[in-house]
C-alpha positions in Angstrom: 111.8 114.0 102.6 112.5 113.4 106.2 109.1 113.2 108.8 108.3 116.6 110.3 106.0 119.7 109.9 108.1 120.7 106.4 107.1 117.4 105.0 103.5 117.6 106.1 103.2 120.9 105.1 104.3 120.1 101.9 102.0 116.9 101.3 99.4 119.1 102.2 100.2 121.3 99.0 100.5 118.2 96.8 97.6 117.1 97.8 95.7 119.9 97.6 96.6 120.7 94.2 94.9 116.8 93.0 98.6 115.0 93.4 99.4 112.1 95.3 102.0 111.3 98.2 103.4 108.6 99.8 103.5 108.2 103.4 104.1 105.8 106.3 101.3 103.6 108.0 102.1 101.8 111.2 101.8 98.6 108.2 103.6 99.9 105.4 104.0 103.0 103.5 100.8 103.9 101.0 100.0 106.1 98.6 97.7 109.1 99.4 95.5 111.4 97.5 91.8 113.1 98.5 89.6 110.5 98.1 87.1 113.6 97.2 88.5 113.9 94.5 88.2 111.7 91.2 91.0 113.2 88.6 93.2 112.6 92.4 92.5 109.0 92.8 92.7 108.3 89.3 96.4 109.2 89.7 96.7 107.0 92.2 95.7 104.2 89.8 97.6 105.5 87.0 100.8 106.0 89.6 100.8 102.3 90.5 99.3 100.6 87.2 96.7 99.5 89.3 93.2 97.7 87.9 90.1 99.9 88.0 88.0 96.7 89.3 90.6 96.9 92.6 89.4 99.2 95.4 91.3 101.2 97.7 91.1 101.8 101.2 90.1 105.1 102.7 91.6 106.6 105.7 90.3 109.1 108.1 91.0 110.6 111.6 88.7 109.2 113.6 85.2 107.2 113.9 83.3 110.5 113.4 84.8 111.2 110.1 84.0 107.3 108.9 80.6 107.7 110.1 80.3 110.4 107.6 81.6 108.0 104.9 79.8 104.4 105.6 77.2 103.0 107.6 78.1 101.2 111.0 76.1 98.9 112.2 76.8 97.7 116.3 79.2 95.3 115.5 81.4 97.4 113.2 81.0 100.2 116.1 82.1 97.8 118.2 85.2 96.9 116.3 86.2 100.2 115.4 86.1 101.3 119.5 88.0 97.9 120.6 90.9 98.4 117.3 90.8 101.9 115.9 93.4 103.6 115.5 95.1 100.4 114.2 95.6 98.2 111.2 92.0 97.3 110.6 90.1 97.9 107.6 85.7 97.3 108.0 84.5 97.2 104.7 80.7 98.7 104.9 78.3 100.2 103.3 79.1 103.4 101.3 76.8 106.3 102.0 74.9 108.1 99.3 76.6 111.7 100.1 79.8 109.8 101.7 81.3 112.6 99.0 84.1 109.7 98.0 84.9 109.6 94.5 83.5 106.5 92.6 87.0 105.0 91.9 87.7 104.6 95.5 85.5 102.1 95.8 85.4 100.4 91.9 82.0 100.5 91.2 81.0 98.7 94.5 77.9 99.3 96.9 80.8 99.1 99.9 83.7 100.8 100.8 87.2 99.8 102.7 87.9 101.9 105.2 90.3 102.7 108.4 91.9 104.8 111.6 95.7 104.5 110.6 97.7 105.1 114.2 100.7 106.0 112.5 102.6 109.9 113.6 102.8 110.8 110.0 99.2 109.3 108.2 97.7 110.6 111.0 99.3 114.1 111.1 98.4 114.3 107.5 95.4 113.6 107.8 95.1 116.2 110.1 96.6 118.8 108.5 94.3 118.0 105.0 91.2 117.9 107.1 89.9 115.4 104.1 90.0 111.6 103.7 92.3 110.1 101.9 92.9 107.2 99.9 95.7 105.2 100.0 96.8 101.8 98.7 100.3 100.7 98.8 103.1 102.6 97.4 104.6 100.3 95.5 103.4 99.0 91.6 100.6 97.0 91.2 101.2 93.5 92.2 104.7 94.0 93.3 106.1 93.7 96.9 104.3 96.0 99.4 106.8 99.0 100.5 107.7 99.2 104.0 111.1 101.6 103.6 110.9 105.1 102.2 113.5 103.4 99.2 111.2 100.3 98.5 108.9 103.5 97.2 111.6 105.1 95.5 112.8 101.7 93.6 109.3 100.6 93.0 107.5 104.4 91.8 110.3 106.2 91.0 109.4 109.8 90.1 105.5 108.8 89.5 105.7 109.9 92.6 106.3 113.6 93.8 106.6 113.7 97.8 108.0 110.6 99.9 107.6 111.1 103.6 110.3 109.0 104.9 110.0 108.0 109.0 112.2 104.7 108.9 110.9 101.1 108.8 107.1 100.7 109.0 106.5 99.0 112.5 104.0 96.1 111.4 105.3 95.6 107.9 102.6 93.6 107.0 98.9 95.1 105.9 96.2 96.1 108.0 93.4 92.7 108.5 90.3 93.0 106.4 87.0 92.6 107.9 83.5 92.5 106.6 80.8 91.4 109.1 82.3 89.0 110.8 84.3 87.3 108.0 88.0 88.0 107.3 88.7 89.3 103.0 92.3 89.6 104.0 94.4 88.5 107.2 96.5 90.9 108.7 98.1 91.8 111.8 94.7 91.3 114.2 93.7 87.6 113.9 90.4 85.8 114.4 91.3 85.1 117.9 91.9 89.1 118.3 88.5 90.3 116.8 86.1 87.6 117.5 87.5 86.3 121.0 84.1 84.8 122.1 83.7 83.0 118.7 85.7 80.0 119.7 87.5 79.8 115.8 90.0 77.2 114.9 93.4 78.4 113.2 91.5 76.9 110.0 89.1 79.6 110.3 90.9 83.1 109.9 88.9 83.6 106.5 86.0 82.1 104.9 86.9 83.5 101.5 88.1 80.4 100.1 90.7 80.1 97.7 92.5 83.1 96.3 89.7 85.2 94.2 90.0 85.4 90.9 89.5 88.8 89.4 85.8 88.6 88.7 85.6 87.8 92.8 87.3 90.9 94.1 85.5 92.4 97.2 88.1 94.2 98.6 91.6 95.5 98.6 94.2 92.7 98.7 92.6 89.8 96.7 93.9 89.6 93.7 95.4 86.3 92.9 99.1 87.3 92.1 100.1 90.2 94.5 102.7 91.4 96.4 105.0 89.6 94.1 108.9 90.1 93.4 109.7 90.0 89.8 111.2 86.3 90.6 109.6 82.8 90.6 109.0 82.0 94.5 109.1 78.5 96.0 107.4 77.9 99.1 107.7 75.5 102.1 111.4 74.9 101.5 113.7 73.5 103.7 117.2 74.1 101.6 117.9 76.4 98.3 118.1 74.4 95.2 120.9 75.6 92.8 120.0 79.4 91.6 118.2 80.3 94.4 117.9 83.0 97.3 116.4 81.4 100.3 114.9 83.4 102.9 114.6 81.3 106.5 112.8 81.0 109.4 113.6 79.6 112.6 116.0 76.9 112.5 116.5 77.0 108.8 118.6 80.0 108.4 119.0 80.5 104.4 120.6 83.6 102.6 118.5 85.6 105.0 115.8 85.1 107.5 112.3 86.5 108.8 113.0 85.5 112.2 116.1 83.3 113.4 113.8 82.8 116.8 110.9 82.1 115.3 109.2 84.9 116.1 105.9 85.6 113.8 106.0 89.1 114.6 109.2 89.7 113.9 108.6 87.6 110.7 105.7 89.8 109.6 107.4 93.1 110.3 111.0 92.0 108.1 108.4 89.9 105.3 108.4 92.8 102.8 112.1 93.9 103.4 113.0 90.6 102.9 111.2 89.9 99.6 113.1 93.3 98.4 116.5 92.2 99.7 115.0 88.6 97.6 114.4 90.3 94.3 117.6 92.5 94.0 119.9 89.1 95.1 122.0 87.3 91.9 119.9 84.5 92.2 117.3 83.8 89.3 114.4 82.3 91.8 113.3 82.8 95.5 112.6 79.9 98.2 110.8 80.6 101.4 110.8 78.4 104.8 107.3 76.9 105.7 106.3 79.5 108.4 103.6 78.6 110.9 99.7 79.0 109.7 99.0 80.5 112.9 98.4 83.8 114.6 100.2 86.2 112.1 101.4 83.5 110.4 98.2 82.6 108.7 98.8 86.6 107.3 102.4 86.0 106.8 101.3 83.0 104.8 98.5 84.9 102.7 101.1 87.3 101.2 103.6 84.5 100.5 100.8 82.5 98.7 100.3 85.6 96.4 103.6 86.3 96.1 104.2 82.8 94.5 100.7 82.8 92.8 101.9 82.4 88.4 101.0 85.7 86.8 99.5 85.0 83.8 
């Protein structure tokens, strides 16, 4: 259903009545449903086939309303005045009478949470007056959704409403931050967050290697994620018989993120490209190395999953 009052006005009944939506964040599109309420969010899990051990992220209107949710220390204030509304998730301490339902945060003593900047989260959120969670609207695992069809092809009818207001603008998912350590790269970077910190490109995240499930801390950590339903090969410079290759730069391939090189660009056409990937005659995917810098080290994070070997 096209963006405009119909559509919100609409979500707003889904919701209301304990379904769940999806709708466009300025990173990709995610599923919503009142985070108040347990039988809601447990749709969302169901909807997607997502683990019960993998939180989701909560968003609200403004740093008022995530007050009321989590406790904020200074530096999280801090953060939230400097990059709120935008794509960046503080995981903090959940409040005894934050009035979330227990799924949303899988059992943890924290919760994920965020100011989405988006015209359509936000007017939602609006118009619900509640918080609301919302993880990706695509299956567990699979590639992230960043077109109102990626939702379709990936949820099918699991899914009542889709809000559709074109291409997400960041295409990538919002940065992670607990403390001052990065769970999950995004769109901000160390250098963005922690300017006076002096970090090396080697430092974006002091998570280590990609977590295991008995590890998970926050959305966006499991091992194999935002996977196609195709073996991936990374670092490529040419496609090996059978494969799709999606370029970068000076290595054009099948498709590209960015001709120019561009990490941006690369970030916002990652998810659309993995789609065009997975629906392509080939039997495998290759990628192009793409820079491990700025975005890239994001950009880099997804592809890493994306390749990861389910088991």
């Amino acid at each position: 259903m096209p963006y405009g009052e119909a559509a919100i006005a609409e979500a707003v009944r889904v919701i209301a009545s304990g379904g769940c939506v999806a709708v466009p964040t300025e990173t990709v599109y995610g599923l919503a449903a009142d985070a108040s309420d347990a039988r809601a969010v447990a749709g969302i899990y169901e909807a997607k086939g997502r683990p019960s051990f993998n939180p989701l992220i909560v968003h609200v209107l403004d740093l008022a309303a995530a007050e009321k949710i989590a406790r904020f220390d200074d530096a999280a204030r801090d953060l939230a005045a400097r990059f709120w509304p935008g794509p960046l998730t503080l995981v903090l301490p959940v409040r005894a009478d934050a009035g979330v339902a227990s799924l949303v945060t899988a059992g943890l003593s924290t919760i994920a949470i965020r100011v989405p900047a988006h015209r359509a989260m936000r007017a939602l959120l609006a118009a619900c007056g509640k918080p609301l969670a919302a993880p990706s609207a695509n299956a567990s695992g699979g590639i992230s959704a960043t077109r109102a069809q990626h939702v379709v092809a990936s949820l099918g009818d699991r899914v009542p409403l889709v809000i559709d207001d074109g291409a997400t603008p960041g295409g990538i998912e919002s940065t992670i931050v607990r403390g001052d350590e990065i769970l999950r790269p995004g769109p901000l970077t160390a250098d963005d967050l922690f300017p006076c910190e002096g970090r090396g490109p080697d430092s974006e995240s002091k998570s280590g290697p990609l977590p295991l499930q008995g590890n998970i801390t926050a959305p966006g950590q499991l091992a194999s994620h935002y996977a196609p339903s195709k073996p991936v090969r990374l670092n490529a410079t040419e496609a090996q018989p059978g494969e799709w290759l999606i370029g970068f730069g000076a290595i054009p391939g099948n498709d590209t993120l960015s001709a120019s090189g561009d990490l941006i660009e690369a970030a916002a056409n990652l998810f659309d490209a993995l789609h065009r990937a997975d629906a392509a005659p080939m039997r495998a995917i290759a990628v192009a190395p793409v820079p491990a810098t700025g975005i890239g080290i994001a950009i880099n994070d997804r592809l890493a999953r994306a390749a990861f070997p389910r088991g």
